[in-house]
C-alpha positions as CSV (number, residue, x, y, z in Angstrom):
1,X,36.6,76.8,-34.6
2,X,35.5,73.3,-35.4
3,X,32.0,73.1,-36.1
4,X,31.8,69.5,-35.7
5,X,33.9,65.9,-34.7
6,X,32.6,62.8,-33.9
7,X,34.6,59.8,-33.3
8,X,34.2,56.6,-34.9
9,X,35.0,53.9,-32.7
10,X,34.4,50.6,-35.0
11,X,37.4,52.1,-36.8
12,X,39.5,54.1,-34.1
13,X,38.6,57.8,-36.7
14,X,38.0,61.1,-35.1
15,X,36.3,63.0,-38.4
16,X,36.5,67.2,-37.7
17,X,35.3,69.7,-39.7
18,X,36.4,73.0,-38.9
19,X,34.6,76.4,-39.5
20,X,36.6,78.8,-38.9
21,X,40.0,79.8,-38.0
22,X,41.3,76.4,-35.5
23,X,41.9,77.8,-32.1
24,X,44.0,76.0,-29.2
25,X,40.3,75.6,-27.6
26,X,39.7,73.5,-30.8
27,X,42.3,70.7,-29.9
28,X,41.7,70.7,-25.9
29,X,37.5,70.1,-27.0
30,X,39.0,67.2,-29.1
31,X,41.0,66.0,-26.5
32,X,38.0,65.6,-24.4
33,X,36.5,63.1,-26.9
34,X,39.9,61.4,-27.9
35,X,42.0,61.1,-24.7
36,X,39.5,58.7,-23.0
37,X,39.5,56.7,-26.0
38,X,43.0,56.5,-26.9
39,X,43.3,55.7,-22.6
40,X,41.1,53.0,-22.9
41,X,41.7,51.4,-25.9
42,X,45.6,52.5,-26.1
43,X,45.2,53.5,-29.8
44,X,43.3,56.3,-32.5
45,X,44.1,54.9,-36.3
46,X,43.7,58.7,-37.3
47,X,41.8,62.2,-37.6
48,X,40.2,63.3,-41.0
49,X,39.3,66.5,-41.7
50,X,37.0,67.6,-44.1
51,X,37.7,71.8,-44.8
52,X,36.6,72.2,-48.8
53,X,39.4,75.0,-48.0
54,X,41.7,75.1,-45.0
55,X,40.4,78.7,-42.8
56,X,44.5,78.8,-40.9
57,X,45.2,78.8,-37.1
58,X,44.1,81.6,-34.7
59,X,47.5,82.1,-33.6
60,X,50.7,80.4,-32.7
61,X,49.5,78.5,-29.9
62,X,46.6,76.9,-32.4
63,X,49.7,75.8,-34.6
64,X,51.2,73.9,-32.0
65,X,48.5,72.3,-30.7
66,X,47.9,71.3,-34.0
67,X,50.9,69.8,-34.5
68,X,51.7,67.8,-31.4
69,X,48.3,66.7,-29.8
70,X,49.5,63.7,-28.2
71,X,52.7,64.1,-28.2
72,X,54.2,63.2,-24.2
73,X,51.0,61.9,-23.4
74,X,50.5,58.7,-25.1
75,X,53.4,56.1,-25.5
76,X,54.6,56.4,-29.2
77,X,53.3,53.0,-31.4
78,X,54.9,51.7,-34.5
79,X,53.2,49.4,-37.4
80,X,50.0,49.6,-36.4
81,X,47.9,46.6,-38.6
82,X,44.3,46.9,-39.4
């Protein structure tokens, strides 16, 4: 579970800290924050997570949510400057 994200739109960061075990819920409550942004401003520069130790996925369907959040969503963007 995260127990916190907030996105930080001067510099196009979504900052997460996760409590527990990261669920699939996790990443479609993050989605909720991001995918407007992203839609909107057509780009997120990255996500930091601050876990002083990493608690694992709550099953396989956490993983891959994990892995490919955006992925067929978003047009793919290369050298991104800033």
């Amino acid at each position: 579970m995260i127990q916190h994200h907030q996105l930080d739109t001067a510099n196009a960061i979504v900052y997460s800290r996760p409590k527990t075990s990261l669920e699939q819920a996790d990443f479609v409550e993050l989605g909720r924050t991001v995918d407007p942004y992203i839609e909107e401003t057509g780009d997120l520069a990255g996500l930091i997570t601050d876990a002083p130790r990493f608690p694992g996925w709550e099953g396989l369907g956490a993983m891959t949510a994990h892995c490919s959040p955006a992925r067929g969503r978003y047009p793919a963007r290369h050298g991104r400057s800033g």
